[in-house]
C-alpha positions in Angstrom: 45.9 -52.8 -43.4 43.3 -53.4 -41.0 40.9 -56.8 -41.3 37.8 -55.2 -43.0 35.8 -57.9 -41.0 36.7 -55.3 -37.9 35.5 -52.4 -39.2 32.0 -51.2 -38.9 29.7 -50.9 -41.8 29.9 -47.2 -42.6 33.9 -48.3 -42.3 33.3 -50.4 -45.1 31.6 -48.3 -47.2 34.6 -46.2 -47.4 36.1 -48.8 -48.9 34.0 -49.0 -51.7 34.6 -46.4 -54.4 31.0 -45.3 -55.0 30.3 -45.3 -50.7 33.2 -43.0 -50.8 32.4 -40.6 -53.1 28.7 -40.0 -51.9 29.5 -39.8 -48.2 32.3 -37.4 -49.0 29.5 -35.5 -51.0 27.3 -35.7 -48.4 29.8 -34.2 -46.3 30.6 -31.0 -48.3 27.3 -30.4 -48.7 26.7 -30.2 -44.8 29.5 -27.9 -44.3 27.9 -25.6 -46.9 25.0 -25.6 -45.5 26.5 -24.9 -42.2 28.4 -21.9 -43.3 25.1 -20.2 -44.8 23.2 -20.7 -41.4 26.1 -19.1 -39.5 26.0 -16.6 -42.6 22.3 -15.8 -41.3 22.4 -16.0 -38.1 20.4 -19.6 -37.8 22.6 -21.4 -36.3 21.5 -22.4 -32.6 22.8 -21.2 -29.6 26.7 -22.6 -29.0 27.0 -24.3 -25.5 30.2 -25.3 -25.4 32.7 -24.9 -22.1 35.9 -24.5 -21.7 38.4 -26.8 -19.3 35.2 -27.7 -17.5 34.6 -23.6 -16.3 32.3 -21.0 -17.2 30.4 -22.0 -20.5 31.4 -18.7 -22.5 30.9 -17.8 -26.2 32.9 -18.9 -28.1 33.6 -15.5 -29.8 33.9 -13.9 -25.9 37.8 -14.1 -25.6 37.7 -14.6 -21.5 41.6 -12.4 -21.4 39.7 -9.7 -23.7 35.9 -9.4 -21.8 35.5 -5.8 -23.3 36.6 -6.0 -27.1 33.6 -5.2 -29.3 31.4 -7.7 -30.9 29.4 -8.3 -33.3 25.5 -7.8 -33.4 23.4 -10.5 -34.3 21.6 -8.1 -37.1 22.1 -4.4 -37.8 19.8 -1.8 -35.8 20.9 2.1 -35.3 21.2 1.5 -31.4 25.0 1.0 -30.6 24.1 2.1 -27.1 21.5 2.2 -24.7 20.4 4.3 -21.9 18.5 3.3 -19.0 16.8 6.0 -17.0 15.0 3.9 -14.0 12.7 5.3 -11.2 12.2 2.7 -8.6 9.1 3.0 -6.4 6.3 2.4 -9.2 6.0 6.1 -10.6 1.6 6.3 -11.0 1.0 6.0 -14.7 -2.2 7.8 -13.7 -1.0 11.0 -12.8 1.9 11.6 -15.6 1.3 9.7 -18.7 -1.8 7.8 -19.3 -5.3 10.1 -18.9 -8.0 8.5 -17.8 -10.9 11.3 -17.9 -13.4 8.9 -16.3 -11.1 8.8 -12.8 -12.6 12.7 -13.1 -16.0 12.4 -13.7 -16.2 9.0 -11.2 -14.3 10.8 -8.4 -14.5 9.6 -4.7 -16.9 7.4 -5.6 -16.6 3.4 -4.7 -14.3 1.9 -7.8 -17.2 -0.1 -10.0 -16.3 -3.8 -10.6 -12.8 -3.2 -9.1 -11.4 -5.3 -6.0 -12.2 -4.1 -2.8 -8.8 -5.4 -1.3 -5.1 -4.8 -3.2 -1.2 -5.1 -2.3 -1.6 -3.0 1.3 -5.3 -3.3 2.2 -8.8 -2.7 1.8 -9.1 0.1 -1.6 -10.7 3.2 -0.9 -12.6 5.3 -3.8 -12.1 6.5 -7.0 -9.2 9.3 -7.0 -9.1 11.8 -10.2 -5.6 12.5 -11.2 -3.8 15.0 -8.7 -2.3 17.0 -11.5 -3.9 18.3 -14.4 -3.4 16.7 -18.0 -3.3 19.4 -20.9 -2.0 18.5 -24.3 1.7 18.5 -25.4 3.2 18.9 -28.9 2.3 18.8 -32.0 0.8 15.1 -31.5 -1.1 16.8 -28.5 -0.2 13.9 -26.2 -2.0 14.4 -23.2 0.4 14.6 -19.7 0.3 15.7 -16.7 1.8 19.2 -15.5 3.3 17.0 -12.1 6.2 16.6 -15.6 6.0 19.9 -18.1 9.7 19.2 -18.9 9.0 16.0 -20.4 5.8 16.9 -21.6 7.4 19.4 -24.1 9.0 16.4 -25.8 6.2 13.7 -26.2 7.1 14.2 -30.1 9.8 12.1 -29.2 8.6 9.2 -27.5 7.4 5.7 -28.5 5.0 5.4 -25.2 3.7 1.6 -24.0 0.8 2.1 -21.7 -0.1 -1.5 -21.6 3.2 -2.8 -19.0 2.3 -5.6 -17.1 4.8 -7.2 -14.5 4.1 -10.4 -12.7 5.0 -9.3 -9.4 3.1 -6.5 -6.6 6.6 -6.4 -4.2 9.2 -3.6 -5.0 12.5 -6.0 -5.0 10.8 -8.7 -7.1 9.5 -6.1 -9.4 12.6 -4.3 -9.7 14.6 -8.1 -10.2 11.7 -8.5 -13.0 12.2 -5.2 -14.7 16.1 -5.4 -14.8 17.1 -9.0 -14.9 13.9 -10.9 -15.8 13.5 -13.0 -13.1 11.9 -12.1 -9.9 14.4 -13.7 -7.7 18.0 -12.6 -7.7 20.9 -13.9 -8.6 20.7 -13.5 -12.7 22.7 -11.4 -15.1 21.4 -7.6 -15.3 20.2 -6.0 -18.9 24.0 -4.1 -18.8 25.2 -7.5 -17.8 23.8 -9.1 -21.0 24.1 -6.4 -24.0 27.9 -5.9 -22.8 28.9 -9.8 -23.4 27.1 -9.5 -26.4 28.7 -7.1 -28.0 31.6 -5.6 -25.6 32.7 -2.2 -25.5 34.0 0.5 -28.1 35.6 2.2 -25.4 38.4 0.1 -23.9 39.5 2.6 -21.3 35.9 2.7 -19.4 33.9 0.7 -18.1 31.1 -1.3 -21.0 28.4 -1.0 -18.3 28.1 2.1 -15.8 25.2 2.0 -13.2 24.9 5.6 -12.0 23.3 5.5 -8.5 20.4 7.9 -6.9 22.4 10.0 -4.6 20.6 9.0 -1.9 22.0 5.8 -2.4 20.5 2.2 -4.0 17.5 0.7 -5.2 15.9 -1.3 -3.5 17.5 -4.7 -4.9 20.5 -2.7 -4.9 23.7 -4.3 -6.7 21.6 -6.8 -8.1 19.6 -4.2 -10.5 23.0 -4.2 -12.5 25.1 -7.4 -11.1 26.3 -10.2 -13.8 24.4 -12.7 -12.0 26.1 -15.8 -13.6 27.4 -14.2 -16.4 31.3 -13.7 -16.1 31.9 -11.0 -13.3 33.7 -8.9 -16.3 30.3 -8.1 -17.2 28.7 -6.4 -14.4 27.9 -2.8 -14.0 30.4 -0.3 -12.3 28.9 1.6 -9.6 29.3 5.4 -9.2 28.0 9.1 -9.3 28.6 12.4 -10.1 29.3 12.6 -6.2 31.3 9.6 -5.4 33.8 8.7 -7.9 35.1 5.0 -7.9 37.2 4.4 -5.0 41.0 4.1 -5.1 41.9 5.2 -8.3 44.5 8.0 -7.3 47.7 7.2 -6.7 48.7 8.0 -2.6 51.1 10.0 -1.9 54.2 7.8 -0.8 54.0 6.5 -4.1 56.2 7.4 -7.0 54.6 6.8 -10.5 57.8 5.3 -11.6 57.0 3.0 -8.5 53.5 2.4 -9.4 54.6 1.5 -13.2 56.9 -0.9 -11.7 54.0 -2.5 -9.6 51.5 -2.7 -12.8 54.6 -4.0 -14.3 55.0 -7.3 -12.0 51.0 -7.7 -11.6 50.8 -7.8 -15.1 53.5 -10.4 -15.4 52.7 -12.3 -12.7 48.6 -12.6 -13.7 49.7 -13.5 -17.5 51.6 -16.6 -16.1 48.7 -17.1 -13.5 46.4 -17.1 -16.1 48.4 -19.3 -18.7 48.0 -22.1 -15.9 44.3 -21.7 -15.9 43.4 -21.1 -19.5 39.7 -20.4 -19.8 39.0 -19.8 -16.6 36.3 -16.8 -16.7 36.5 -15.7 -13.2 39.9 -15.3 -13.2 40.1 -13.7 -16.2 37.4 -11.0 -15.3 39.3 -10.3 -12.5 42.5 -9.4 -14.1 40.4 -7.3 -16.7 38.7 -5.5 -14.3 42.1 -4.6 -12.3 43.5 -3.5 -16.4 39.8 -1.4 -16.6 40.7 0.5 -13.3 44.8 1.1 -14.4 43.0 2.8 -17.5 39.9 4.5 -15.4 42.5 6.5 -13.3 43.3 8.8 -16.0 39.7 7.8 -18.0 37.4 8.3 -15.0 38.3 11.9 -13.6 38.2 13.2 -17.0 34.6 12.5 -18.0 33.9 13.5 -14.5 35.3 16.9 -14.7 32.3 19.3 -15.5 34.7 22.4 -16.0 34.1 22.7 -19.6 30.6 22.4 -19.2 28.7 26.0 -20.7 26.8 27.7 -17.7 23.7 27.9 -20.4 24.1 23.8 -20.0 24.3 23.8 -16.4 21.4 25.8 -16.3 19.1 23.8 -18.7 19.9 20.6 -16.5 19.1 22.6 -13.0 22.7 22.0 -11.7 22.3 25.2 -9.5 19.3 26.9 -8.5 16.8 24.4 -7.0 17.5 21.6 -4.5 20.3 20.3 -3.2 19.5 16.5 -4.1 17.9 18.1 -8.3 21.5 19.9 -8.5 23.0 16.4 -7.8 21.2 14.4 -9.9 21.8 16.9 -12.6 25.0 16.5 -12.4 24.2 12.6 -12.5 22.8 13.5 -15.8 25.1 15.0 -17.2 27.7 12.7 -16.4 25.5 10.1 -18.1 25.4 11.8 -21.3 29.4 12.3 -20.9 29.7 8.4 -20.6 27.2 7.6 -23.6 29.7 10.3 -25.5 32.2 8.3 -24.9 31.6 5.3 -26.0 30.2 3.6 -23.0 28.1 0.5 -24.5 25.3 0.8 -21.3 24.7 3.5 -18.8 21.8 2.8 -16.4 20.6 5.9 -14.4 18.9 5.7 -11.2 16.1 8.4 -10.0 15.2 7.1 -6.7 16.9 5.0 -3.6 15.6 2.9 -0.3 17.8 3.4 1.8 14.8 3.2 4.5 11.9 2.1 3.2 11.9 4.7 0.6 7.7 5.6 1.5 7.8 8.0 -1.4 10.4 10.4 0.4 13.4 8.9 -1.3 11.7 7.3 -4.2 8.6 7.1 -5.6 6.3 4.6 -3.6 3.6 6.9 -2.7 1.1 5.1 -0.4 0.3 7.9 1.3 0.5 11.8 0.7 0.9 11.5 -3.4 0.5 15.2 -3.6 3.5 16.0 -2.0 5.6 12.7 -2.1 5.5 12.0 -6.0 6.1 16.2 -6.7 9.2 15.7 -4.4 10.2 13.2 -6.7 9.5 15.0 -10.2 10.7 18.4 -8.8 14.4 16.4 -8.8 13.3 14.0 -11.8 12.1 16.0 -14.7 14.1 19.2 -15.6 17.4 17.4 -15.5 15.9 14.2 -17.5 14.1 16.6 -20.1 17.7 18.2 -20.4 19.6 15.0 -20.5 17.2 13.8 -23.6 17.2 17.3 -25.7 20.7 17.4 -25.0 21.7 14.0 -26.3 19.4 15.3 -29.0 21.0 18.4 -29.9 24.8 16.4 -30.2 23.6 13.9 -32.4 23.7 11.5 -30.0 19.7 9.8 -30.3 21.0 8.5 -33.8 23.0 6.0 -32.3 21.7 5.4 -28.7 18.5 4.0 -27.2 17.3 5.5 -24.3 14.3 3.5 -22.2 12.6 5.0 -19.3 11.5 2.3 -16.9 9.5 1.7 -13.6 8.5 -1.8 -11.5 4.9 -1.6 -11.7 2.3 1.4 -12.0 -0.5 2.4 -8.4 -4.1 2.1 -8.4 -6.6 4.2 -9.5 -8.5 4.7 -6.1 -7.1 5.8 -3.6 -5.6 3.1 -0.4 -8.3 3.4 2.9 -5.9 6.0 4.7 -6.7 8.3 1.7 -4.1 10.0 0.8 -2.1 7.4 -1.5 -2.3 4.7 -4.7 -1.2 1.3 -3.9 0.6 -0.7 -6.5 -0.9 -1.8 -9.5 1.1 -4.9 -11.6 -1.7 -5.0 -14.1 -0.9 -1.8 -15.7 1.4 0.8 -16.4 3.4 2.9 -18.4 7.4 3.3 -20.0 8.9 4.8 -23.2 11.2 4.4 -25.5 13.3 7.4 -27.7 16.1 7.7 -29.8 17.8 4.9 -32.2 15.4 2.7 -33.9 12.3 3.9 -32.7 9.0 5.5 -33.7 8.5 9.2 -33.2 5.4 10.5 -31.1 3.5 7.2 -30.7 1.5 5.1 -28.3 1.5 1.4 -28.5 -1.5 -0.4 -26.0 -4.0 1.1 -23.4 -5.5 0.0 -20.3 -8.9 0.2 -19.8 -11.5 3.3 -18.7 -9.9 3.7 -15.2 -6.2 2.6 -15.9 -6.5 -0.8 -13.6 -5.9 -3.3 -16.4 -4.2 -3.1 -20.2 -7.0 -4.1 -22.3 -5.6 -3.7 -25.6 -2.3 -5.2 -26.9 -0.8 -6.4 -23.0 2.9 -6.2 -22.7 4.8 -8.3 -20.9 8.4 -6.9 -19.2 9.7 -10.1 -21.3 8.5 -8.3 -24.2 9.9 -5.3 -23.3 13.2 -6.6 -22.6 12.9 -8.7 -25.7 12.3 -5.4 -27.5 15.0 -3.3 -26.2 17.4 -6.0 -27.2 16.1 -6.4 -30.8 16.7 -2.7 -31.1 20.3 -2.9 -29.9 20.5 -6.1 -32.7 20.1 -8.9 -30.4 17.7 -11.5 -30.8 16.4 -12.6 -27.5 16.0 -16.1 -28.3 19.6 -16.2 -29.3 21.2 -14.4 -26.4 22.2 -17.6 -24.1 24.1 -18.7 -21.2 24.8 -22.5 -20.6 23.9 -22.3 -16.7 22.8 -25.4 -14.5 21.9 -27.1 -17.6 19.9 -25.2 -19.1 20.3 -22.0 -21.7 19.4 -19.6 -19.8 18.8 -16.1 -21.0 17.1 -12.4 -20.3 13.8 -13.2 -21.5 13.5 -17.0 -19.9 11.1 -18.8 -22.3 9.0 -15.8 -23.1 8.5 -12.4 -25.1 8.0 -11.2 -28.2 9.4 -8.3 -29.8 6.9 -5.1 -30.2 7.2 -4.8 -33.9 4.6 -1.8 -34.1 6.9 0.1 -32.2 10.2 0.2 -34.2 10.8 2.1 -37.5 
């Protein structure tokens, strides 16, 4: 036996009978109390890292990204659907009446600044489209959207957005990853290593792009940022499939089984040298994902069994080329959230050049016929998409969140003919799975230039959209650079008025 002149005083408290017995107590009690915290979810964030890598969770198994987790409390979301219009869509002119823009029109805006984003402001404009009542709630909105108007019912609408940024990239970065500079995880990015995927043959997170091409942040509207790459969002349309998922032609499939054979054998031993190591794993998922998607991903594409009386109701045919394409973009998101696909982000608007309210919906000049270009391809096919999803049963489980960067201004810019932006107020909403019915939450003030009452933050609104998908935001981590990093940075607070 050991000299107990060596060992340290708690060491020689074991040695005695009593010391013993209470530290032993002492003990078991900790680990009792340990189990009810993790029991109710108050245990604090884990950290750990594994073989010096990627910090991961530890219930994130790195050789299975996409297997379904658990929630960290129970909501009715399993699912979430992001319908995003970049460009700042004018809150002004769809969704939040402001009769005093009407009965103060072309006059100088009253204790408003005389300079914004692009340049000296000009006067007072009244809305361009007329706002009549909708539904039973009589909500009013604008006729530029009749097709969303009919279902206001629906909505949960926040009219008091605020975003800390005037600049398009920033405020998308803002809106989608919650930092204004780039290189963090996407929303997709951070509900799919949450909670995974119940579909294991496609993708957990599918970004469906304008067909004009991307945002103006591009990949980084739905990239995984530092989060393992299994997490970020696949890229593709109704129009453009993934590329190089069919087989070519010289090859046999008894050949190509042979190949996915070796690769298979060949990553397992790779991988078993480099246990833990997130990167690579992602990688070898992702080449599994696309083995499954080339049987997965031209199946859910394939609108053949579609009902023309569907096609119809989403404007497939019939009006423009670039509405029968993004109906088609809606429709394949619906076919994704029916099967199973944890996050589907939808895109209604592109820059591939500047955008200028031609390809999106930054309308500095020419509203009038820029933003009803926009809604002519925007709101039939959305409408459908959401009284679709409706009809199918598919609102009980999913969350769907309509989404801009910022709102415009309510005079008009000195060339006349266009709102600037305005980061100081504007409007989104909220339907479907865990969320009040027909209701408006916050308002800016007489003119819609400020929210006045109950201001929302986009951490808030992140922080909300998670809650309803049964994440707590301040439990949602990633060890990065030292710190914990997660969607909401230090911020936010979930709108509890808002959810049922």
């Amino acid at each position: 036996m050991s000299n107990p002149e060596r060992l340290s005083p708690l060491g020689r408290r074991f040695l005695d009978r009593r010391g013993f017995l209470g530290i032993a107590g002492m003990s078991t009690a900790s680990l009792g109390l340990a189990s009810l915290l993790q029991q109710d979810g108050l245990l604090a964030a884990d950290s750990r890292t594994t073989s010096g890598k990627t910090p991961i969770r530890p219930d994130v198994d790195p050789d299975h990204p996409y297997a379904p987790r658990q929630a960290h409390h129970d909501m009715p979301a399993k699912q979430v659907l992001v319908i995003y219009c970049p460009g700042a869509v004018s809150h002004v002119d769809t969704f939040d009446y402001k009769p005093a823009l009407t009965k103060l029109h072309n006059q100088k805006p009253p204790g408003l600044p005389a300079v914004t984003f692009e340049g000296p402001s000009g006067n007072i404009a009244k809305p361009f489209w007329d706002f009549k009542p909708r539904g039973q709630s009589g909500k009013m909105v604008s006729d530029l959207l009749p097709h969303l108007g009919e279902l206001v019912d629906d909505f949960s609408f926040i009219h008091s957005m605020t975003t800390d940024t005037s600049a398009h990239p920033q405020g998308e970065n803002f809106m989608n990853t919650g930092f204004t500079m780039e290189g963090f995880p996407s929303f997709g990015a951070w509900v799919t290593y949450a909670l995974g995927s119940e579909n294991q043959e496609l993708p957990a997170f599918v970004a469906i792009n304008d067909p004009r091409g991307l945002a103006r942040s591009g990949k980084n509207n739905f990239g995984n940022g530092f989060l393992p790459a299994a997490f970020q969002g696949t890229d593709f349309n109704a129009m453009n499939p993934p590329s190089n998922l069919r087989r070519p032609g010289a090859i046999s499939l008894q050949a190509e089984r042979d190949t996915v054979s070796l690769l298979q054998r060949l990553n397992e031993r790779h991988l078993s040298r480099f246990p833990g190591d997130a990167d690579l794993a992602g990688r070898i998922a992702s080449y599994e994902m696309a083995g499954k998607m080339q049987t997965s991903v031209p199946s859910v594409m394939d609108l053949s069994n579609e009902t023309q009386q569907t096609l119809d109701a989403y404007g497939v045919e019939g009006g423009s080329e670039l509405k029968g394409k993004y109906a088609r973009n809606c429709l394949l998101a619906r076919r994704l959230i029916e099967k199973g696909v944890r996050v589907v982000q939808l895109f209604n608007g592109s820059d591939p050049a500047g955008g200028n309210g031609i390809t999106n919906w930054d309308s500095h000049k020419d509203i009038l016929k820029t933003h009803a270009m926009q809604a002519e391809i925007m709101d039939q096919p959305t409408a459908a998409l959401l009284a679709d999803m409706k009809q199918r049963g598919l609102l009980d489980q999913t969350l769907v969140v309509w989404a801009t960067e910022f709102g415009r201004m309510p005079f008009l810019q000195a060339n006349g003919t266009g709102r600037d932006h305005n980061p100081s107020a504007f409007t989104c909403f909220m339907a479907g799975a865990g969320v009040k019915q027909g209701f408006n939450y916050g308002e800016s003030d007489e003119f819609g230039f400020k929210a006045t009452v109950n201001p929302t933050t986009v951490y808030d609104f992140n922080a909300t959209i998670l809650h309803l998908m049964g994440l707590d935001h301040e439990r949602l981590t990633f060890y990065h650079n030292g710190l914990e990093r997660r969607l909401t940075n230090v911020h936010g607070h979930v709108i509890k008025d808002l959810v049922m």
